[in-house]
N, C-alpha and C positions, 0 to 999 in steps of 0.2 A: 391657863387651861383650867376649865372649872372639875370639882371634884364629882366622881359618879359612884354610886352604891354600888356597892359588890355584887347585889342580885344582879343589876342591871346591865352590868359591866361581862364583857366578850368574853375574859376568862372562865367566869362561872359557867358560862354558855358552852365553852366548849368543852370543860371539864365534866359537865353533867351528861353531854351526848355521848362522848368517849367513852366514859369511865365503862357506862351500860355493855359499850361493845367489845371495847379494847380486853377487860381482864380476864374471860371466859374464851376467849379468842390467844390469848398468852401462853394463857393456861395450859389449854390443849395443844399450841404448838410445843410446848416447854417438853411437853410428857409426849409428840411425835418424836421430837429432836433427840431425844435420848433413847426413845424405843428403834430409832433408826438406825444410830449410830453403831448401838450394840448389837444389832444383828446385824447389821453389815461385817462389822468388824468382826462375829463369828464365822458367817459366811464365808467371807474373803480369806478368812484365817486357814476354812477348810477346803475350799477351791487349792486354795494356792500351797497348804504342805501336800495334796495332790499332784499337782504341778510338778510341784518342785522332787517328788520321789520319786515321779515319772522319767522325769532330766536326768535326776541323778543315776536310775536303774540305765538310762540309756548312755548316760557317760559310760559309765562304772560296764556297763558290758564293751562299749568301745574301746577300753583301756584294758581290758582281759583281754579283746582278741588282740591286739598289737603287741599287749606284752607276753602270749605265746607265740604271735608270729615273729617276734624280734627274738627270743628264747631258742626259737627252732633255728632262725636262721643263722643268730649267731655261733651255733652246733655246727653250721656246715664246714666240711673240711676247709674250704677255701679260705675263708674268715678266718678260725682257727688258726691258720697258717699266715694269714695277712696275706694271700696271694690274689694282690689285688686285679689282675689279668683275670682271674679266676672269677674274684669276688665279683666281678661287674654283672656276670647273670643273672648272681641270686640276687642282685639290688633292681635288676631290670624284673625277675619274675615275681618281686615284691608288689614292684609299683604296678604291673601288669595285672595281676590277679587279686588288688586289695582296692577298691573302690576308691577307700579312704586317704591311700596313700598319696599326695602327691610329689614325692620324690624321696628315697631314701640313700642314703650314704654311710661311709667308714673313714672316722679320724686315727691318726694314730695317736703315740700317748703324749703328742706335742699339741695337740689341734688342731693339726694339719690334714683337711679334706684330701682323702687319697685316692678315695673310688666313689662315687657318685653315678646314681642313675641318669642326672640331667647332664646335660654338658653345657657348656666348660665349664669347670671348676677348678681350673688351675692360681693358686695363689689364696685360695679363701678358707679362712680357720676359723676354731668355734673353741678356742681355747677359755674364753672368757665368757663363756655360755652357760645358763646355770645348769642346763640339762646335761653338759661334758662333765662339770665338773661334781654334780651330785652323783653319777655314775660312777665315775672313778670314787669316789669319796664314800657311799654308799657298796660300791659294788652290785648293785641290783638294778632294777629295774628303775627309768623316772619318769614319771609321765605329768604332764601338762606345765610346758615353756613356752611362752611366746613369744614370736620375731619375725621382722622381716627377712623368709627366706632369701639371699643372696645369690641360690645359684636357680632354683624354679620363680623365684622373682615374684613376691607376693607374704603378703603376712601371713601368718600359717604358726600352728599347736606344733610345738616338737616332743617327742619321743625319744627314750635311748636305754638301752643297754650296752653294758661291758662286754668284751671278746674276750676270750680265755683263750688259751691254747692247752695243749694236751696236758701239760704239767699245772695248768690250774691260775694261769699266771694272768694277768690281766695286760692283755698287747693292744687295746683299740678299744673303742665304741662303734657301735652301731646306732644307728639315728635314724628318724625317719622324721618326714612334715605335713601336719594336715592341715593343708588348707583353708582360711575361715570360712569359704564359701561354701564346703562342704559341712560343716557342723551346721550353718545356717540353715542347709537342706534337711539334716539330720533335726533340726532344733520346730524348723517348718509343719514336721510329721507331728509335731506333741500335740495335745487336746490341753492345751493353754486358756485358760478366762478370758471373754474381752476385754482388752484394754490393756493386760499383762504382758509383761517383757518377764524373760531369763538373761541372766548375766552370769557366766562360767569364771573364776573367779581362781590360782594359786593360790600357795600358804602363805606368800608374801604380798597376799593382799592386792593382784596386778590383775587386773583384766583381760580374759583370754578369749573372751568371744562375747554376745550377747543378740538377741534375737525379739524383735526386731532390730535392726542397727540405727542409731542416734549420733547428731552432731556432737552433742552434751560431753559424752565419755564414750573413748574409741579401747579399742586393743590396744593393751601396751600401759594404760593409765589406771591411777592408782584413786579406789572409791572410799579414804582412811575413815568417813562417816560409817560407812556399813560395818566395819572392823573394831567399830568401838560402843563402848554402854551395856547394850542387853545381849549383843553378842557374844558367844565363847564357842571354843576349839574343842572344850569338852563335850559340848552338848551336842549329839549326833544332831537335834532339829530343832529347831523352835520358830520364833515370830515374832516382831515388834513394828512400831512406829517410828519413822526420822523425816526429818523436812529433806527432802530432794533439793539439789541446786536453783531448780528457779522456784524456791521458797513451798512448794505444795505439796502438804505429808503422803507420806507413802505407806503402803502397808506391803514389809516383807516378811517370807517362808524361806529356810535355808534348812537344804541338807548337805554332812556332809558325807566328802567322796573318798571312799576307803580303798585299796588293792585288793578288792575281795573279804570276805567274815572273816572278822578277828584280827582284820593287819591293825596293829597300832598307831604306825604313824597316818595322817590322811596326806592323799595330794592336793586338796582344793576342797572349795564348795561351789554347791549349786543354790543362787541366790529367785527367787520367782516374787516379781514386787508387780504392784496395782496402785496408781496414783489412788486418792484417796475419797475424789468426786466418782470415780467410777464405779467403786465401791461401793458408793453409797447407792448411786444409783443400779445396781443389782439390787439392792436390795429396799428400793425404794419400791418397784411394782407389785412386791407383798406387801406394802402399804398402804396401797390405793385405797381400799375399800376402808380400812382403819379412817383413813383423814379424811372422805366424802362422808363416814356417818358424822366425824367430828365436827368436820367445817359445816355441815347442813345445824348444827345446834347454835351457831353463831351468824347464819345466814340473816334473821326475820332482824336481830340485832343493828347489823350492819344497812341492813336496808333503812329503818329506824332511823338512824344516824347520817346515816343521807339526807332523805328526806328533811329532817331538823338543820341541820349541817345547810342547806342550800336556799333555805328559808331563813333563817337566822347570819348566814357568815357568806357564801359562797358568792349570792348575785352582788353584792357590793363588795366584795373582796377582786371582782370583774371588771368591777369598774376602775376603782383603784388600780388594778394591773394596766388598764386602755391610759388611765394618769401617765403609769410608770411609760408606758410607750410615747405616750405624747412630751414627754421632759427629753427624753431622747430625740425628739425630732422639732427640739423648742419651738413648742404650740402650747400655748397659754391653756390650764386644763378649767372644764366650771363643774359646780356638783349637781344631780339631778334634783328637783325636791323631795321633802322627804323621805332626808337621807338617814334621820336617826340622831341621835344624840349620846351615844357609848363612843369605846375608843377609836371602831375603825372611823365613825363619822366626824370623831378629832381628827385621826389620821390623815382622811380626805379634805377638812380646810386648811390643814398646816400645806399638804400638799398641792393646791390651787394658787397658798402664797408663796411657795416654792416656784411652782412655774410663773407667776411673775415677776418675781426677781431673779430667775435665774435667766427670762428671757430678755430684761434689762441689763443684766452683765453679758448675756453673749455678745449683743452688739457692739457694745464697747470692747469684748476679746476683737472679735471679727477686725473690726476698726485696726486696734493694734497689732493684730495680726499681719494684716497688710502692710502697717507700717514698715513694722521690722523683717516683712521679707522683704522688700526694696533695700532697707539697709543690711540686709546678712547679703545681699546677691554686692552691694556695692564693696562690703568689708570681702568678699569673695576674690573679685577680681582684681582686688588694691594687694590682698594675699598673695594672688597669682601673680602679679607682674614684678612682686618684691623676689618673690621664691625665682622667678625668671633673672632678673639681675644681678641674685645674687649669685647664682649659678654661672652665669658668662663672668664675673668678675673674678669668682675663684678660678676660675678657665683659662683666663687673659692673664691673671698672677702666677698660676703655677705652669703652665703652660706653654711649648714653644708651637707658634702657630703655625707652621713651616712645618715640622717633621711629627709633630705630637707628642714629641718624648716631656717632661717633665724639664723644668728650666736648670740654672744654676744657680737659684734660691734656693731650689728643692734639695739640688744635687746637697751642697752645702749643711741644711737640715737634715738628712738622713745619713750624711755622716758623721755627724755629733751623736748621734742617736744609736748608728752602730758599733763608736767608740766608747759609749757610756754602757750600752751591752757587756761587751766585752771587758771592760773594767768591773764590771759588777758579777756576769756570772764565767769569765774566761771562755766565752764565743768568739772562735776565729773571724775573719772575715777579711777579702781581698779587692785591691780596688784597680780598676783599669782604665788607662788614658788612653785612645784611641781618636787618630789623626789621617785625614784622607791624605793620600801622595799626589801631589802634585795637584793638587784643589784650582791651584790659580792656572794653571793653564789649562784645565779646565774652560771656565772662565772665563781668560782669555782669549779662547778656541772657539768655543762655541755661543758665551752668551754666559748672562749671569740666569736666565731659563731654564739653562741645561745646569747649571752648578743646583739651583733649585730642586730639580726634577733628583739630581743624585743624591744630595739631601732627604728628600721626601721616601725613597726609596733604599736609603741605610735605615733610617729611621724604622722601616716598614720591616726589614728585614732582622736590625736588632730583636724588636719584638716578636719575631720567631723563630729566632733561632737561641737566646736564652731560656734560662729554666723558668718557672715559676716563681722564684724565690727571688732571682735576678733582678735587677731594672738597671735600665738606659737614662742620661739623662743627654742632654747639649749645652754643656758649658762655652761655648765660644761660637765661631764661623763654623769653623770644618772640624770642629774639636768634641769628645763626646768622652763622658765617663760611663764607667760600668762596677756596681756599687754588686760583690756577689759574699751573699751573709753567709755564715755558718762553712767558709771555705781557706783552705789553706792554700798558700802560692803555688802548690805542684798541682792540686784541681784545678786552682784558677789559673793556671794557666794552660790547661786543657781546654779549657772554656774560651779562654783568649784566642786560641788556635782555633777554635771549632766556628769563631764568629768571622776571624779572618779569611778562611776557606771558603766560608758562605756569602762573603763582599766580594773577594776574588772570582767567584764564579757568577758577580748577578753582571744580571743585563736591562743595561736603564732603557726604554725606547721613548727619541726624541724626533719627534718629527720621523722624517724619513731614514734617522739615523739610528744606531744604535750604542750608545755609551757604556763604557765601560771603568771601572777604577779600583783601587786597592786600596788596604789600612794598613799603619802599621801600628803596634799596639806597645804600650808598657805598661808593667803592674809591679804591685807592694803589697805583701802582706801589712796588717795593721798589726803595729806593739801599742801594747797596755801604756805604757813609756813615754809616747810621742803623741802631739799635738795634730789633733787631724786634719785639721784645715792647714794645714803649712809645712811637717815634716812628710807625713804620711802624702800627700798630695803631689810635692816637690819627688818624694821617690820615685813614686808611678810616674812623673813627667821624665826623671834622670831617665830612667828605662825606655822611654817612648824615643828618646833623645839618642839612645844607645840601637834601638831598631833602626832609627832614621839615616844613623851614622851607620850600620851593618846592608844600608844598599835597600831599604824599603819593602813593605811587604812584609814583615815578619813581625814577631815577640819577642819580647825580651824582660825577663825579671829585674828588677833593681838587687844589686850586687848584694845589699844589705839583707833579700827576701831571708826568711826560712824555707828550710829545704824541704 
């Protein structure tokens, strides 16, 4: 590639048109972006401790009237006395004449719902509630707990005060629950900012409401970002910045929410946030005129640079892009004449001998391409017909074709396997020999069809009437083990009996006939001790021997079993 002077070369070119347009153009945005920022951020700052005082005066008077109407009510004789017959009016002319209310009640000093306005409420307590237990513990009044009401059935703000009785004594709480849906209405009325949410907030930091309502963070969930940094408990208000969960800062105002002037402790705060694009954009339309006299000082600039910009780089940098499409759709590219001699007009010869050797290796891809999809479809289906054989062969080895159960290869392997369990972590396990009665005359009677058909239908029926744990296998003619893990000989042989019952009662249908037959069963627990193919095996058969000889049809343990 030959070397080109720097005057003459694209860089210089573009760097000369830019430079004209771009710095005075920077400039001016640099000293928008910051003039925007900061009045927004003052703005929003003062929107939103508005907001937020407004919340709070509206909390703060809904927790005065609750906490004199719960005051007066808990005065009533009825309460006072715990007569809860009694009590049930004043909790019905609660709920009747306070908008807010949607159900109020009386615990006594176990936590035990005893008088409630809704019904039923029998069996539901509030012992572990933080509003019960800050009452008791406090003595006065608590306001803002949230829960899934239990007996009005709905999430809902709880309320409470203590019951005294005439001696001063503390016999009960009184409770009440405002439903979110009404703070929502309550929260609806505020002259909020657009774009602004309120979030009603306890001292533990829990979520009690928030308006509008969001997927993000519901009632009940804890926002430990809002709670930390520039926040504090002492400072009745302030304001800061944090990134929100889907990453985009926020700008919040919080006040907080006192029991009236001068209580010390607060119950909560009132949190009033404005993502941070909306912000700005409030405060972007006192900008307008600002940035139309700025951007007109850069406008003749920008034009300038165009015009240079599409004479110098653009109609051939056009062409080159028509290049880049044509490599895409391997079409050999050519250059116009006088194309220039700087770098895009390097860039567009390197580029023409790109597309032709790139259109001399597609062919030869193309070509191979072919090849090897004849040979992947060939390796394909040589795959498939292996995986196919090898599947009917594990089929045909472990497999009895006849009944489906699993052979006496298998039987054999899986009890080495559950002797070696058992030796290593002391896992019981019990084994059973099971033999049809009277198989050959069977048989004999009807046909080796019918003996078949009984076969095929033990088979059918082991496998539903053991556990899951269980398995069947067919060690012989008429002969069948049942291998049951993790079982002692008194389960197993509940299981022995439960399988017996269920052969006893089937019914084979053959032809026009209907068959019928019995099992009789013997089992062995396994010892750590003995040999399982040969002591363990011979037990279960003595017992199978011992039902045979007890008159057929039944079970019977080997003498040696554990009990």
């Amino acid at each position: 590639m030959s070397r080109i002077s720097f005057l003459n070369g694209i860089y210089s070119k573009i760097m000369a048109v830019f430079l004209v347009a771009i710095v005075p153009l920077v400039l001016v945005q640099i000293w928008l972006s910051v003039a925007m920022r900061h009045d927004a951020l003052e703005h929003g700052r003062s929107l939103l401790h508005r907001a937020a005082s407004d919340a709070a005066a509206g909390q703060d008077a809904v927790a005065g009237q609750l906490r004199q109407l719960l005051s007066d009510a808990a005065a009533e004789p009825a309460l006072m006395a715990m007569d809860m017959d009694a009590a049930d009016a004043v909790l019905q002319r609660l709920v009747e004449e306070t908008s807010a209310i949607g159900n109020a009640f009386v615990c006594d000093l176990a936590g035990n719902v005893t008088a409630s306005a809704k019904k039923p409420f029998a069996g539901v307590r509030s012992d572990r509630r933080r509003y019960f237990l800050e009452a008791l513990r406090q003595g006065g009044f608590v306001a803002g707990d949230f829960a899934v009401a239990r007996v009005s059935g709905g999430p809902s703000i709880h309320f409470a005060q203590p019951i005294r009785n005439r001696s001063g004594q503390v016999v009960g709480v009184l409770g009440v629950a405002v439903p979110l849906a009404w703070y929502q209405q309550l929260f609806g009325t505020l002259d909020v900012p657009s774009g602004a949410f309120l979030a009603f907030f306890d001292v533990a930091g829990v979520l009690l409401a928030r308006f509008p309502p969001t997927q993000s963070i519901q009632s009940g969930d804890r926002f430990e970002a809002l709670f930390q940094g520039q926040f504090s408990w002492q400072q009745d208000s302030g304001s800061f910045v944090i990134p929100s969960p889907d990453g985009v800062e926020t700008l919040y105002a919080y006040k907080i929410l006192h029991l009236g002037k001068g209580a010390a402790d607060p119950y909560g705060v009132m949190f009033v946030g404005i993502p941070m694009p909306q912000a700005l954009e409030e405060a972007r339309d006192r900008m307008l005129a600002t940035a139309a006299v700025s951007a007109g000082s850069v406008v003749l600039a920008v034009l300038l640079a165009a015009v240079l910009c599409r004479a110098a780089i653009v109609n051939r940098l056009t062409v080159l892009a028509g290049f880049a499409a044509s490599l895409g759709q391997d079409r050999v590219c050519l250059l116009p004449p006088r194309f220039g001699t700087d770098e895009i007009a390097q860039l567009g010869r390197r580029m023409v001998e790109m597309s032709l050797s790139l259109h001399e290796k597609n062919e030869h891809l193309a070509a191979a391409m072919t090849s090897l999809g004849l040979e992947r479809d060939a390796l394909a289906r040589a795959v498939e017909a292996l995986r196919q054989a090898k599947e009917e062969l594990t089929r045909r080895a472990d497999y009895d074709e006849l009944t489906g159960l699993r052979n006496r290869h298998c039987f054999f392997e899986r009890l080495r396997d559950e002797m070696a369990r058992l030796r290593r972590y002391g896992t019981p396990f019990s084994l059973a020999i099971l033999d049809i009665d009277d198989f050959k005359q069977i048989n004999d009677s009807c046909g080796h069809s019918a003996g078949d058909a009984v076969l095929r239908a033990l088979g059918q029926t082991l496998g539903e009437t053991l556990r899951d744990v269980d398995e069947a296998y067919r060690v012989g003619g008429e002969e069948f083990a049942l291998v049951l893990p993790a079982t002692a000989s008194g389960q197993g042989f509940q299981v022995a009996e439960r399988v017996r019952l269920a052969v006893a009662g089937l019914t084979v249908p053959f032809g026009r006939e209907s068959l019928r037959c019995t099992v009789s069963l013997g089992l062995a627990e396994a010892d750590a001790g003995v040999d399982a193919e040969k002591d363990l095996f011979a037990a279960a058969d003595r017992a199978l021997y011992a039902a045979k000889a007890a008159g057929k049809n039944c079970s019977r343990l080997d003498p040696g079993a554990h009990g």
